[in-house]
N, CA, C and O atoms as CSV, one atom per row, in Angstrom:
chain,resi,resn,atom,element,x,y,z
A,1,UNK,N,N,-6.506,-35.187,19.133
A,1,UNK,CA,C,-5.884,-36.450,18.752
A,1,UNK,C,C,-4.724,-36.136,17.799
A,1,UNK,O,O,-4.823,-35.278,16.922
A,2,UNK,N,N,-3.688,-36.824,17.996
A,2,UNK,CA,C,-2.621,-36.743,17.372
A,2,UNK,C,C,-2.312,-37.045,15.846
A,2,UNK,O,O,-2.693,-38.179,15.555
A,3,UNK,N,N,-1.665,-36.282,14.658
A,3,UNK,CA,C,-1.665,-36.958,13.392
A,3,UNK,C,C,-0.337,-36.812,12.813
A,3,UNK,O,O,0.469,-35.884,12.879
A,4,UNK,N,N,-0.293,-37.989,12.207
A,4,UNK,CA,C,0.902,-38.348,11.686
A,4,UNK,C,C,1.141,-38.506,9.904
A,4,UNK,O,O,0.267,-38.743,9.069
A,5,UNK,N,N,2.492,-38.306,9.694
A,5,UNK,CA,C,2.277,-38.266,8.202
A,5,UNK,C,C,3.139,-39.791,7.339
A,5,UNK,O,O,4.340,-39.897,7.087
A,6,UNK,N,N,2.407,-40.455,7.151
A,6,UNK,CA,C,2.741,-41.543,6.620
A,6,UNK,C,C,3.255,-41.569,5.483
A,6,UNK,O,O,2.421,-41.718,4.590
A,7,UNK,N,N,4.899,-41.434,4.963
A,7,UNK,CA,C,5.429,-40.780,3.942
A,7,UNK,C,C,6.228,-42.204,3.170
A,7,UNK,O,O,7.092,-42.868,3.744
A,8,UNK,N,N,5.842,-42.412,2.097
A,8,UNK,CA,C,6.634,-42.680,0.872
A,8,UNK,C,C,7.635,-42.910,0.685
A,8,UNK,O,O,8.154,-42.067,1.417
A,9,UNK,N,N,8.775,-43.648,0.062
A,9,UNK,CA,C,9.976,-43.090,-0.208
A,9,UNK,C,C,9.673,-43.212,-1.688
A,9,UNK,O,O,8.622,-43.715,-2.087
A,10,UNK,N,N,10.540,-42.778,-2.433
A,10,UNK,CA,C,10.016,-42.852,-4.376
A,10,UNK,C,C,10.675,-44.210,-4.709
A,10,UNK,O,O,11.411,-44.784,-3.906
A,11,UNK,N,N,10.405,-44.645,-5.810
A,11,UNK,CA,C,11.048,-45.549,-6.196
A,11,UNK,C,C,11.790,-45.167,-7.874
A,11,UNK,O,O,11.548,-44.221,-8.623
A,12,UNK,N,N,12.954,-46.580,-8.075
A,12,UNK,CA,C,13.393,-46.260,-9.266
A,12,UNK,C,C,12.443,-45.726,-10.345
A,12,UNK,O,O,12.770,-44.767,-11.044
A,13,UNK,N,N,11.326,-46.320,-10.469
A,13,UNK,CA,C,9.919,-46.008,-11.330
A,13,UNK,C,C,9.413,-44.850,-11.651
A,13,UNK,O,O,9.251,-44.231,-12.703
A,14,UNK,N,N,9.112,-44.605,-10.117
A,14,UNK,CA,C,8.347,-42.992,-9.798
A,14,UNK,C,C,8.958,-41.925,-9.891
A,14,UNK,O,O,8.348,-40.859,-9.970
A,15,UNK,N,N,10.779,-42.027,-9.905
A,15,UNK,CA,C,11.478,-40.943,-10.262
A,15,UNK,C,C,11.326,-41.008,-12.309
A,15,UNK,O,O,11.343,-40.022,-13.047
A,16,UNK,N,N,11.200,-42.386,-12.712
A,16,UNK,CA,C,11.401,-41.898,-13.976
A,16,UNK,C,C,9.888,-41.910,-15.038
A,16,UNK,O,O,9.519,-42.239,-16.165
A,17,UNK,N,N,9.470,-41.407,-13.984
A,17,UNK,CA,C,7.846,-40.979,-14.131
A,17,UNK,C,C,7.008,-42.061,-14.932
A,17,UNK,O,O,6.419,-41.788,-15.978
A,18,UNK,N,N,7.012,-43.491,-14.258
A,18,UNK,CA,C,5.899,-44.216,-14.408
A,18,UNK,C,C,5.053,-44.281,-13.726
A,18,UNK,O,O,5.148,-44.283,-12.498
A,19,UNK,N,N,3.839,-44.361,-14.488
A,19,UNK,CA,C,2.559,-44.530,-13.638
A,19,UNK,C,C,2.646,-45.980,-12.580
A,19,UNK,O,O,3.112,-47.074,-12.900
A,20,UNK,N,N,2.111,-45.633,-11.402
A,20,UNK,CA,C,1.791,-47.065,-10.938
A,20,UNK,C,C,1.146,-47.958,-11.645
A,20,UNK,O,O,0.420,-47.623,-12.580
A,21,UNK,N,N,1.331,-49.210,-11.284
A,21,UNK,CA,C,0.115,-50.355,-11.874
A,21,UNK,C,C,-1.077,-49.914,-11.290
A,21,UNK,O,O,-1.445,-49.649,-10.146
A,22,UNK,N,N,-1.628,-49.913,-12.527
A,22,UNK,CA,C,-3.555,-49.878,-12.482
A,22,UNK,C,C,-4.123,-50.982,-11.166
A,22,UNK,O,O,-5.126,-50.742,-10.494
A,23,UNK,N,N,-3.268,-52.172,-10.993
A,23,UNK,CA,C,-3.996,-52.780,-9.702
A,23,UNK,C,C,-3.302,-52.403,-8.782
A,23,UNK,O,O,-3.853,-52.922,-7.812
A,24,UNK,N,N,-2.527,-51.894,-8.448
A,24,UNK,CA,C,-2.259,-50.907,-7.134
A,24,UNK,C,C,-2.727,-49.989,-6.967
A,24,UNK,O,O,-2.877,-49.737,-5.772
A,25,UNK,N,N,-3.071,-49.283,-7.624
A,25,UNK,CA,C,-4.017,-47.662,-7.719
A,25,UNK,C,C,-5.307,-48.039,-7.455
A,25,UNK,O,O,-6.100,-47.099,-7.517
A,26,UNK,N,N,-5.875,-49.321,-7.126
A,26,UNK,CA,C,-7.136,-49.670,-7.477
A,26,UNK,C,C,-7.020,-50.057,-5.973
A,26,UNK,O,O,-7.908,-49.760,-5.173
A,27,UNK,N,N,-6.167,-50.566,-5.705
A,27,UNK,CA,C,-6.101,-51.422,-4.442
A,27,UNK,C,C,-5.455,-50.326,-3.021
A,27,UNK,O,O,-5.692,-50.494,-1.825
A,28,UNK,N,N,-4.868,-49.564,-3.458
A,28,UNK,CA,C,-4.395,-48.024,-2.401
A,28,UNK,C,C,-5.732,-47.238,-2.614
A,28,UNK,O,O,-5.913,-46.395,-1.737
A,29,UNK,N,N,-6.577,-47.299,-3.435
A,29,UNK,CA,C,-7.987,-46.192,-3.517
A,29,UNK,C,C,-8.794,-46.957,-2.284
A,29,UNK,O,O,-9.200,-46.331,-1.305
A,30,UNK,N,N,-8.982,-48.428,-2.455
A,30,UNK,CA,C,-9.484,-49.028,-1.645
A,30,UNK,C,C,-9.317,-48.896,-0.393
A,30,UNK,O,O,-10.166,-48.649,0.463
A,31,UNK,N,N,-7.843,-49.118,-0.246
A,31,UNK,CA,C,-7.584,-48.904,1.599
A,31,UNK,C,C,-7.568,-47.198,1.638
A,31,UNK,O,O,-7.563,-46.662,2.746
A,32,UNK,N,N,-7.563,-46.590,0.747
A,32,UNK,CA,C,-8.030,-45.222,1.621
A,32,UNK,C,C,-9.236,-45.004,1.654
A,32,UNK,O,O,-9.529,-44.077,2.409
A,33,UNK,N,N,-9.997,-45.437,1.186
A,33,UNK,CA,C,-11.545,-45.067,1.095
A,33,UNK,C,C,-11.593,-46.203,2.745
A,33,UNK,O,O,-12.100,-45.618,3.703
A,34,UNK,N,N,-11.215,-47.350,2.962
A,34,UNK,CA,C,-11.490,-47.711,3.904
A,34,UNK,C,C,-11.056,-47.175,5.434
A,34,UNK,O,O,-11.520,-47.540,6.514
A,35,UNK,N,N,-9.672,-45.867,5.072
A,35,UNK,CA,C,-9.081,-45.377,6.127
A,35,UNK,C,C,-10.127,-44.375,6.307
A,35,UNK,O,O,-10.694,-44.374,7.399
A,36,UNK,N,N,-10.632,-43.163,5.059
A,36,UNK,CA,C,-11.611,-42.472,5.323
A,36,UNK,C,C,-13.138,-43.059,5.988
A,36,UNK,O,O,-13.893,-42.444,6.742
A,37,UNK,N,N,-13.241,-43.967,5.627
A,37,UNK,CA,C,-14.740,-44.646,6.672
A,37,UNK,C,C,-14.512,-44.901,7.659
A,37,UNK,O,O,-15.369,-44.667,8.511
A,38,UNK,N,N,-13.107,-45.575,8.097
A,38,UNK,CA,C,-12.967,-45.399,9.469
A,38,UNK,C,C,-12.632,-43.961,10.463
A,38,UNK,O,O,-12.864,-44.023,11.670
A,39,UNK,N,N,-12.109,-42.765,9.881
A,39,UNK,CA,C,-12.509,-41.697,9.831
A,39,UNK,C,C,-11.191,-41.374,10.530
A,39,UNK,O,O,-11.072,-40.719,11.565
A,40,UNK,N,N,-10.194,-41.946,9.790
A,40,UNK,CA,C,-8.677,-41.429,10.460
A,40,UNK,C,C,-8.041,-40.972,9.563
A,40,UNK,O,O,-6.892,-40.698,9.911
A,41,UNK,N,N,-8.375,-40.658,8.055
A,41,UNK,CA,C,-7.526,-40.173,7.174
A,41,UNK,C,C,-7.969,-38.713,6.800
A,41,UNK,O,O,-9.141,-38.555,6.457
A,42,UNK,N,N,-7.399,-37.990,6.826
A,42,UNK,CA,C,-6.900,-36.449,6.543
A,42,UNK,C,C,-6.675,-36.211,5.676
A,42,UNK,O,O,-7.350,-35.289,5.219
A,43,UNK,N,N,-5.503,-36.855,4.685
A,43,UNK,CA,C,-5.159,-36.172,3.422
A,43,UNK,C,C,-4.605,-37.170,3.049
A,43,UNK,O,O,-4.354,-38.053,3.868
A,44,UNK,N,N,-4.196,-37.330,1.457
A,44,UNK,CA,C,-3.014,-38.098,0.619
A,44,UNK,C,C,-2.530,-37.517,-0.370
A,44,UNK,O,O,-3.250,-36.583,-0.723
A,45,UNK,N,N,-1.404,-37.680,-1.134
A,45,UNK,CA,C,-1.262,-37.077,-2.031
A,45,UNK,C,C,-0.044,-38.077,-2.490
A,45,UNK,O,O,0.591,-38.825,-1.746
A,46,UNK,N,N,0.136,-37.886,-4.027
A,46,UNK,CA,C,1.371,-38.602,-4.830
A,46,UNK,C,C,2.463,-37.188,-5.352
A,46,UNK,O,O,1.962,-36.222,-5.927
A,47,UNK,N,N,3.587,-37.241,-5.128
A,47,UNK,CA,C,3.964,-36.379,-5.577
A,47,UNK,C,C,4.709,-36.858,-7.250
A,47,UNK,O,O,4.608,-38.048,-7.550
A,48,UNK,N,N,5.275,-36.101,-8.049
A,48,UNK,CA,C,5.333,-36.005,-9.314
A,48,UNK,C,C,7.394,-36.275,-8.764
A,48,UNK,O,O,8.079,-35.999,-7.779
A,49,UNK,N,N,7.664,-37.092,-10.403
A,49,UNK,CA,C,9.121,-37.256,-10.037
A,49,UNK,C,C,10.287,-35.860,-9.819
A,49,UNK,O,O,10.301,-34.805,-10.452
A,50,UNK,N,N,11.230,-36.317,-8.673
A,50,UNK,CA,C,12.146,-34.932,-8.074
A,50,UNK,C,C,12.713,-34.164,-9.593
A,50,UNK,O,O,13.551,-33.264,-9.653
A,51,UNK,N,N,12.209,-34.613,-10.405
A,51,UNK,CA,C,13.184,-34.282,-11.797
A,51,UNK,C,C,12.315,-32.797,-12.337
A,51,UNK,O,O,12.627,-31.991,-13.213
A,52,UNK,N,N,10.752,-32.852,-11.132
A,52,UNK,CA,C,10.262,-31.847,-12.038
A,52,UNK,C,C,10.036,-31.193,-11.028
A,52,UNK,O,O,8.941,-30.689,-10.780
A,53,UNK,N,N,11.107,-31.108,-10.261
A,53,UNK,CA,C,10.629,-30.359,-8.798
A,53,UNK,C,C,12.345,-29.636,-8.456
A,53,UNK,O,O,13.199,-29.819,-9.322
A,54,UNK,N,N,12.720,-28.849,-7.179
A,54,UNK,CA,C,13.889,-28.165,-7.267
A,54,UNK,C,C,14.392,-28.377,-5.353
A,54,UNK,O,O,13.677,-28.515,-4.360
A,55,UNK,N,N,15.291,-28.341,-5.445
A,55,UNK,CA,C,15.813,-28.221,-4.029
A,55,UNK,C,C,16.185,-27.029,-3.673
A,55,UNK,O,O,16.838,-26.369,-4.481
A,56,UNK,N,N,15.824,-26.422,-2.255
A,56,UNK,CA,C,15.979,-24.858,-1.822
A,56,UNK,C,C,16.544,-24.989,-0.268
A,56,UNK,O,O,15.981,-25.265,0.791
A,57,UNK,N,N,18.145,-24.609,-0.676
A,57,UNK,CA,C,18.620,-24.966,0.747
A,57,UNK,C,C,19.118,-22.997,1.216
A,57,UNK,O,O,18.935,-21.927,0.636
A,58,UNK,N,N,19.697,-23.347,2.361
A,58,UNK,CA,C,19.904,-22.298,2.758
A,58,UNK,C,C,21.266,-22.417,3.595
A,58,UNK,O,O,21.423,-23.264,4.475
A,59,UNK,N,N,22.056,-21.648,3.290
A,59,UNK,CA,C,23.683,-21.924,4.292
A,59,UNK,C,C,24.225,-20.744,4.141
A,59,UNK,O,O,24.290,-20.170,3.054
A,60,UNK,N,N,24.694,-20.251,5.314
A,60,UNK,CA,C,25.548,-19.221,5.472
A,60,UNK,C,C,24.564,-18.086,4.901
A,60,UNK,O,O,25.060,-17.196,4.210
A,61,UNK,N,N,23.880,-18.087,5.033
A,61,UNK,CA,C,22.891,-16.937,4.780
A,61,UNK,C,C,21.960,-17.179,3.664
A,61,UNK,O,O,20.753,-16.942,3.616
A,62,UNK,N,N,22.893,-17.796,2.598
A,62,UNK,CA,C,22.433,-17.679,1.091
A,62,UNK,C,C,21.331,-18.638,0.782
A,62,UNK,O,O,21.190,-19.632,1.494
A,63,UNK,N,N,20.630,-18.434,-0.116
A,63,UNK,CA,C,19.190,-19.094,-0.401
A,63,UNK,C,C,20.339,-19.731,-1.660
A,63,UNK,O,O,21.226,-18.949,-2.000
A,64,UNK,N,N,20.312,-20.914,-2.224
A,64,UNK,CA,C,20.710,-21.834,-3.516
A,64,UNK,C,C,18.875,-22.513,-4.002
A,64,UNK,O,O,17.895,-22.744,-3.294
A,65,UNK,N,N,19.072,-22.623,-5.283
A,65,UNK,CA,C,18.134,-23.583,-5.537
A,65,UNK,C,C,18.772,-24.843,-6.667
A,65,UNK,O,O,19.782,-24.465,-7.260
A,66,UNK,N,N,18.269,-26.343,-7.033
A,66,UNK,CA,C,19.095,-27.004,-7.218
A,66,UNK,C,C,17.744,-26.994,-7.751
A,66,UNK,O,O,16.643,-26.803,-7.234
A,67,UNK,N,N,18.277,-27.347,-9.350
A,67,UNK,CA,C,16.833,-28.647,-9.725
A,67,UNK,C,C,16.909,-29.677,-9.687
A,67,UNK,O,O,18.007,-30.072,-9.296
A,68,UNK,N,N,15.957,-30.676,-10.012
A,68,UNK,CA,C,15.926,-31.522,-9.899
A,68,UNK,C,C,16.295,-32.467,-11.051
A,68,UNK,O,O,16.308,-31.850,-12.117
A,69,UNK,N,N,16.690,-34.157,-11.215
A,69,UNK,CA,C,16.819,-34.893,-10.489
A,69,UNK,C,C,17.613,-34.885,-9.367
A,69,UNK,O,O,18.705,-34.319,-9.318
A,70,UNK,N,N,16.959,-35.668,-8.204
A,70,UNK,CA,C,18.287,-35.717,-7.333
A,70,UNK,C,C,17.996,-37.410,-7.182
A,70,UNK,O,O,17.081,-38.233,-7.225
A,71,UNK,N,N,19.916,-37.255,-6.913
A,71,UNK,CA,C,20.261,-38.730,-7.231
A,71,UNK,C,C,19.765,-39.646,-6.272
A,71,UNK,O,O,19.080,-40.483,-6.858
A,72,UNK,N,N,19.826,-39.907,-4.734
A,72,UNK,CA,C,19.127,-40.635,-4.820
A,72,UNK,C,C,17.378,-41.528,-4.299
A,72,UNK,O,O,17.212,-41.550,-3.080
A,73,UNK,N,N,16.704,-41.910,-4.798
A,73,UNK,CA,C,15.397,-41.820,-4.930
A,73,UNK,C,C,15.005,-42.329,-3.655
A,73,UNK,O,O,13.928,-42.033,-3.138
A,74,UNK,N,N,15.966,-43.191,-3.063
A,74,UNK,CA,C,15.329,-43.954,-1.781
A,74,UNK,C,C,15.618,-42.548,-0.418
A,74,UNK,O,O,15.568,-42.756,0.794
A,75,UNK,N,N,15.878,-41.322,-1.019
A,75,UNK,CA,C,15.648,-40.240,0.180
A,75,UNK,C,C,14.695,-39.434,-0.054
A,75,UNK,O,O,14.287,-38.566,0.718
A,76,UNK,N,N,14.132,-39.776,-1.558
A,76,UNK,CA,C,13.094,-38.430,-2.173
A,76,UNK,C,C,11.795,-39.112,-1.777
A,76,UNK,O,O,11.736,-40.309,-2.059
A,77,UNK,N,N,10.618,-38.502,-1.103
A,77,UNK,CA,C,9.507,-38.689,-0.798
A,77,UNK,C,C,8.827,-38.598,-2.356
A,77,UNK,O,O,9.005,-37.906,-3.359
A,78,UNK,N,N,7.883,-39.788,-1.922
A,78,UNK,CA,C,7.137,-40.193,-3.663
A,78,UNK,C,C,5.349,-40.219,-2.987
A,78,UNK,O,O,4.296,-40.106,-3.615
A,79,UNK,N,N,5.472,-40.321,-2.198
A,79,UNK,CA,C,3.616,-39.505,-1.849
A,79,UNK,C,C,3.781,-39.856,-0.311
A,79,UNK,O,O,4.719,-40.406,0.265
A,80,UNK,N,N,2.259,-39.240,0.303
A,80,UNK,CA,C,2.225,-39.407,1.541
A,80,UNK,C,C,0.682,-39.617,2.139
A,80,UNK,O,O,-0.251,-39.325,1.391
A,81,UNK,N,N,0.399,-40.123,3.487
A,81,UNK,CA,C,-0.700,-39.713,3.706
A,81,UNK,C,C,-1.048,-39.071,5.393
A,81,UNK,O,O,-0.240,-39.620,6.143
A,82,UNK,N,N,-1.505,-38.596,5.791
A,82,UNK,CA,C,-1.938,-38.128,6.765
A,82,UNK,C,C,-3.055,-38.500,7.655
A,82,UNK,O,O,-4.246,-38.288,7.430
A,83,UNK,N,N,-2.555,-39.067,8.670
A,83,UNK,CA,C,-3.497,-39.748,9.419
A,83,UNK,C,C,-4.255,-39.187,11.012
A,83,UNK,O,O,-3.389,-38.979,11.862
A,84,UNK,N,N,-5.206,-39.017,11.329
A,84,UNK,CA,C,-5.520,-39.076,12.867
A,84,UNK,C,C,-5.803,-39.989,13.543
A,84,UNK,O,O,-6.857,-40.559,13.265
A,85,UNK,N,N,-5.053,-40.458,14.605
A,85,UNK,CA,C,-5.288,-41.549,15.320
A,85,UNK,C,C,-4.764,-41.401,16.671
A,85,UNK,O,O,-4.145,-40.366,16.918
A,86,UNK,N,N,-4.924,-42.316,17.625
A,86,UNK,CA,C,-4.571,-42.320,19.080
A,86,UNK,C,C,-3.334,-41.932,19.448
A,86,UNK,O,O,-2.928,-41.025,20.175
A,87,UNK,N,N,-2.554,-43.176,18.524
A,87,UNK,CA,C,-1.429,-43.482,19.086
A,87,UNK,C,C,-0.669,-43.610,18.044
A,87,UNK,O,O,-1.155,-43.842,16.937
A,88,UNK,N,N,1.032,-43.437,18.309
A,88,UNK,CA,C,2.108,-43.982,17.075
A,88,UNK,C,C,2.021,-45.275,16.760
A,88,UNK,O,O,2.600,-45.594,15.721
A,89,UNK,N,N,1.374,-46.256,17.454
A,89,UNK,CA,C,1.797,-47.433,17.424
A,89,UNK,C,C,-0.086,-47.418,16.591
A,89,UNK,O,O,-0.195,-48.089,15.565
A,90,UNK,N,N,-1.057,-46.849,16.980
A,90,UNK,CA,C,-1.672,-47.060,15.690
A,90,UNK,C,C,-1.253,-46.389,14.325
A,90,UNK,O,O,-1.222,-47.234,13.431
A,91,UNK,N,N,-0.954,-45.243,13.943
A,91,UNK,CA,C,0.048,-45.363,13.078
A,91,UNK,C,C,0.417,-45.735,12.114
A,91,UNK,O,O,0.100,-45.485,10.952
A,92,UNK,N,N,1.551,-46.749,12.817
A,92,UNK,CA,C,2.739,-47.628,12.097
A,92,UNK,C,C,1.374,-48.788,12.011
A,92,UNK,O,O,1.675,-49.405,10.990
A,93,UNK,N,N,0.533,-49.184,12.338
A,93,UNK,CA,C,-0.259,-50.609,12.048
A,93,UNK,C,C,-0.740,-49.866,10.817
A,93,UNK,O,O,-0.645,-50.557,9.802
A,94,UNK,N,N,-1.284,-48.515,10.603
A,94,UNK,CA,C,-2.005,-48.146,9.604
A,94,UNK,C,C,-0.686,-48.705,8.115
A,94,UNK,O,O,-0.720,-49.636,7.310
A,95,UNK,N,N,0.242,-47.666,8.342
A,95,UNK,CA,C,1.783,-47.755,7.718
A,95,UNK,C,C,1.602,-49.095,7.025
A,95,UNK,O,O,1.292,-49.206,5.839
A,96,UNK,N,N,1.833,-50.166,7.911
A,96,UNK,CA,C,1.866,-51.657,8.108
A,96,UNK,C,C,1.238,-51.919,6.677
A,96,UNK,O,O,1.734,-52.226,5.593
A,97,UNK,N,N,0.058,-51.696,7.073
A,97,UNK,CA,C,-0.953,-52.414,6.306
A,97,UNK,C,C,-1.263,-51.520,4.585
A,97,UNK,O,O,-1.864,-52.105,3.683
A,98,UNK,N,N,-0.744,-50.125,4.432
A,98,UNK,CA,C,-0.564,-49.614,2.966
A,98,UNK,C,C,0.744,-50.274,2.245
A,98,UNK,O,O,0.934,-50.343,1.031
A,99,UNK,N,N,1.726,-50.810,3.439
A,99,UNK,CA,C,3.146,-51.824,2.724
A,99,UNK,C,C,2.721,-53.396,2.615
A,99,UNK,O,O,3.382,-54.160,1.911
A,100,UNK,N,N,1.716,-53.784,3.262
A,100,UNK,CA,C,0.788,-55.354,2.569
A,100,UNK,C,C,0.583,-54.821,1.380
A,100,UNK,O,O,1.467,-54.878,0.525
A,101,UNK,N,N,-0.444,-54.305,1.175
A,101,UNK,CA,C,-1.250,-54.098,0.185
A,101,UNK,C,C,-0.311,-54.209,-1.331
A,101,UNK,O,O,-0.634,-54.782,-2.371
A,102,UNK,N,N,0.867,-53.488,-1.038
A,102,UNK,CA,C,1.692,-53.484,-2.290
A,102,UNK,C,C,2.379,-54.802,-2.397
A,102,UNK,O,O,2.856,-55.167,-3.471
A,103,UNK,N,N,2.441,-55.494,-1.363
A,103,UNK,CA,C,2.884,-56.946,-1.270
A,103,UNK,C,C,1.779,-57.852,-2.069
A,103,UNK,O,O,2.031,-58.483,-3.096
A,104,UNK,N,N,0.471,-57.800,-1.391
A,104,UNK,CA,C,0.013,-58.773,-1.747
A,104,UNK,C,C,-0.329,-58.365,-3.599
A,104,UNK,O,O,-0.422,-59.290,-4.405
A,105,UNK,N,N,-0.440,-57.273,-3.926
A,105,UNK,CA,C,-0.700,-56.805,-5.732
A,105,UNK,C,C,0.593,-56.994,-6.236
A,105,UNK,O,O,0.642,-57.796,-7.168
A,106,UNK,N,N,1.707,-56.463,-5.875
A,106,UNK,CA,C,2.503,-56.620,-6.411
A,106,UNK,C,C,3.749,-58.182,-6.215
A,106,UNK,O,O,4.577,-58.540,-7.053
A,107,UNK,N,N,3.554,-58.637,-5.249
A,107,UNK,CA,C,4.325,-59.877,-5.353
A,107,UNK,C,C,5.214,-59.395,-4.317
A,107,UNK,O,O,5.639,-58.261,-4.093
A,108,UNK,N,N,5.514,-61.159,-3.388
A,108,UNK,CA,C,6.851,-60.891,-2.137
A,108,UNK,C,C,8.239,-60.272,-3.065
A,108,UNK,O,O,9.260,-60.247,-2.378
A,109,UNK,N,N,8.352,-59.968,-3.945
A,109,UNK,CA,C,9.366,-59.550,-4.164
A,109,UNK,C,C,9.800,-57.775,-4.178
A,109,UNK,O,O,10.842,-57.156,-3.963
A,110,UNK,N,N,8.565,-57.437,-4.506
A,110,UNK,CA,C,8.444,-55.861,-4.357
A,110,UNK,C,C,9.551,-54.850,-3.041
A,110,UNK,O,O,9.800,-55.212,-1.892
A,111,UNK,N,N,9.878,-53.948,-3.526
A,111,UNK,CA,C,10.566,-53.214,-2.384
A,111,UNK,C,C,9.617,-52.099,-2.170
A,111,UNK,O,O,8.865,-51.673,-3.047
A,112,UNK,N,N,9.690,-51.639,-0.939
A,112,UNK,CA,C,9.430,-49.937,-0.682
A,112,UNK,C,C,9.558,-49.990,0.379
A,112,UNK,O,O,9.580,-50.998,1.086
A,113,UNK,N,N,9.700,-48.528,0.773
A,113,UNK,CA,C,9.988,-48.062,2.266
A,113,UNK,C,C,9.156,-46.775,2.662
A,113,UNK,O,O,8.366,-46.172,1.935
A,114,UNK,N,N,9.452,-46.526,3.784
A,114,UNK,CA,C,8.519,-45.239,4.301
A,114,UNK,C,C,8.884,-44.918,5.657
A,114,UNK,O,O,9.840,-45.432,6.237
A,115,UNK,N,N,8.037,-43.980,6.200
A,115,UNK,CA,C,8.349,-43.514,7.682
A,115,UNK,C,C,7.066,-43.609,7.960
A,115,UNK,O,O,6.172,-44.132,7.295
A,116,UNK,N,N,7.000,-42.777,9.552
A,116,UNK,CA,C,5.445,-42.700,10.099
A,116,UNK,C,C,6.366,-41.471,11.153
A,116,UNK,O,O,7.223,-41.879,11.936
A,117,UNK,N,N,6.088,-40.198,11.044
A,117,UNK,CA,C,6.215,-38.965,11.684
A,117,UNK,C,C,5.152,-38.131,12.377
A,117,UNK,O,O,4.589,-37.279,11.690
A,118,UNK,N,N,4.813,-38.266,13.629
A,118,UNK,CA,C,4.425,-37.398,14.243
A,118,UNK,C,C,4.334,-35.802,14.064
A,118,UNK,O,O,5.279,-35.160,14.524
A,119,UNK,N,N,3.225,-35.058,13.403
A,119,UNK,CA,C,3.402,-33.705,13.371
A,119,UNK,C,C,2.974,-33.058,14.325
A,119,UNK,O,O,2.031,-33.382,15.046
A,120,UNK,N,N,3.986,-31.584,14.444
A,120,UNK,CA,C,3.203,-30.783,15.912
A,120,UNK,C,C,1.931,-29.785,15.569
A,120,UNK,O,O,1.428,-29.117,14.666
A,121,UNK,N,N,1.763,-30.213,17.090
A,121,UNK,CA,C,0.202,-30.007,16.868
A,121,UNK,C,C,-0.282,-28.238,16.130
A,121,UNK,O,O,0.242,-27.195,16.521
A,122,UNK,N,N,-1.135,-28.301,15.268
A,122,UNK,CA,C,-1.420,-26.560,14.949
A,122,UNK,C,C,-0.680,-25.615,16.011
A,122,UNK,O,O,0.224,-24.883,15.608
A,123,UNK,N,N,-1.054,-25.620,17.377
A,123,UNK,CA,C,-1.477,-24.926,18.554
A,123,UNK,C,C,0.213,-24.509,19.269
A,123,UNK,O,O,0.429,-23.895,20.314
A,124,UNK,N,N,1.034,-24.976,18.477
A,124,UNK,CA,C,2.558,-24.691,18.819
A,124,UNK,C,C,2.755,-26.305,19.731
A,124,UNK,O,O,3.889,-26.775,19.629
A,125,UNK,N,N,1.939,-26.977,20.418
A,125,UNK,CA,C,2.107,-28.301,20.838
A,125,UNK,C,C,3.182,-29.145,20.731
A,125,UNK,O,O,3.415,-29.298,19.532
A,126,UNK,N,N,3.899,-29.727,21.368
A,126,UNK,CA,C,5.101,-30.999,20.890
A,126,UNK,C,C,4.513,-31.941,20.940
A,126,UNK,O,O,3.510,-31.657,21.595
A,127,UNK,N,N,4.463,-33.323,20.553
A,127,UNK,CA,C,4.046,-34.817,20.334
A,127,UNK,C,C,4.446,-35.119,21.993
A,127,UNK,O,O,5.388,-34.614,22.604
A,128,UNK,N,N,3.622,-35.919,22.424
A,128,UNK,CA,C,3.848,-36.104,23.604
A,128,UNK,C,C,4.735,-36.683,23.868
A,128,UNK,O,O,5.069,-36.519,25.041
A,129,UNK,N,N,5.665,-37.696,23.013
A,129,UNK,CA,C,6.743,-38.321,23.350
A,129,UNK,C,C,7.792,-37.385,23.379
A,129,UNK,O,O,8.469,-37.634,24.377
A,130,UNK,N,N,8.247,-36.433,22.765
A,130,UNK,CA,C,8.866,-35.275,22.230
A,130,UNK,C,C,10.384,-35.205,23.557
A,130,UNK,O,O,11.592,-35.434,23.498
A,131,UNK,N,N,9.278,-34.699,24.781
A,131,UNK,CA,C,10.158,-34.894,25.884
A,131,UNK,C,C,11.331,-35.552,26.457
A,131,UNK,O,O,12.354,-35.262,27.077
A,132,UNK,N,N,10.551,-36.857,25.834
A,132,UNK,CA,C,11.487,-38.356,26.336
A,132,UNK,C,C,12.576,-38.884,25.376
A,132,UNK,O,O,13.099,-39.993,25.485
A,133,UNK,N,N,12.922,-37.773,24.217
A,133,UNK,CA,C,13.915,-38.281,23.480
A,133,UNK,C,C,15.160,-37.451,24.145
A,133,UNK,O,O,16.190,-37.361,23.476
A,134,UNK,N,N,15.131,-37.147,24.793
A,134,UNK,CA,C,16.332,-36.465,25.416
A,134,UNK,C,C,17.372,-37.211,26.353
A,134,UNK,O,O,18.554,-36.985,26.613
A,135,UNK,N,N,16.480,-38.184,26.759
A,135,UNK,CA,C,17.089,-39.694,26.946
A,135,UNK,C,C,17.815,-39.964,27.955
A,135,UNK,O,O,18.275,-41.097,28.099
């Protein structure tokens, strides 16, 4: 079965290293404990703001490293989680429903964003759609 990594984007906050609200942390423990009983969650993790972390690119041969902050936050991943499930389109419902959750604790006004990425499989495998983007 296929798993996907349900990624974060950071926010103004999380780059300048505030804790989440205590009722969001209370209420994301919840829906993962409910993703783990349903027995599709794999992993999660929060990562720490880009300010205490470094960028490592590579061009023209050369290894650079950059520290961190980088400017801007809506490209820096701020946690993630890892899911097994059928399909992409279950997924993005999982996705769906960790971006309620911050709605309904935090208020319709709240922002955040995220992805839902298909990883290849251990086994050297491509995602089965993989093929069909060639278009």
């Amino acid at each position: 079965m296929p798993q996907f990594m349900l990624i974060a984007k950071a926010t103004p906050e999380s780059e300048a290293g505030l804790p989440p609200d205590p009722r969001l942390m209370a209420a994301i423990g919840q829906l993962s404990a409910d993703f783990a009983r349903q027995g599709v969650l794999v992993s999660t993790g929060g990562l720490a703001p880009s300010a205490m972390g470094a960028r490592v690119r590579l061009a023209g041969g050369k290894v650079t490293v950059t520290d961190g902050p980088f400017a801007e936050a809506k490209e820096v991943v701020g946690g993630f989680a890892i899911v097994q499930v059928a399909s992409r389109e279950e997924a993005i419902a999982l996705s769906r429903r960790f971006w309620e959750v911050h709605a309904e604790v935090m208020g319709p006004d709240y922002v955040g964003e995220g992805e839902v990425r298909q990883l290849f499989d251990p086994g050297g495998g491509r995602p089965a759609d993989f093929d069909a983007m060639d278009g």
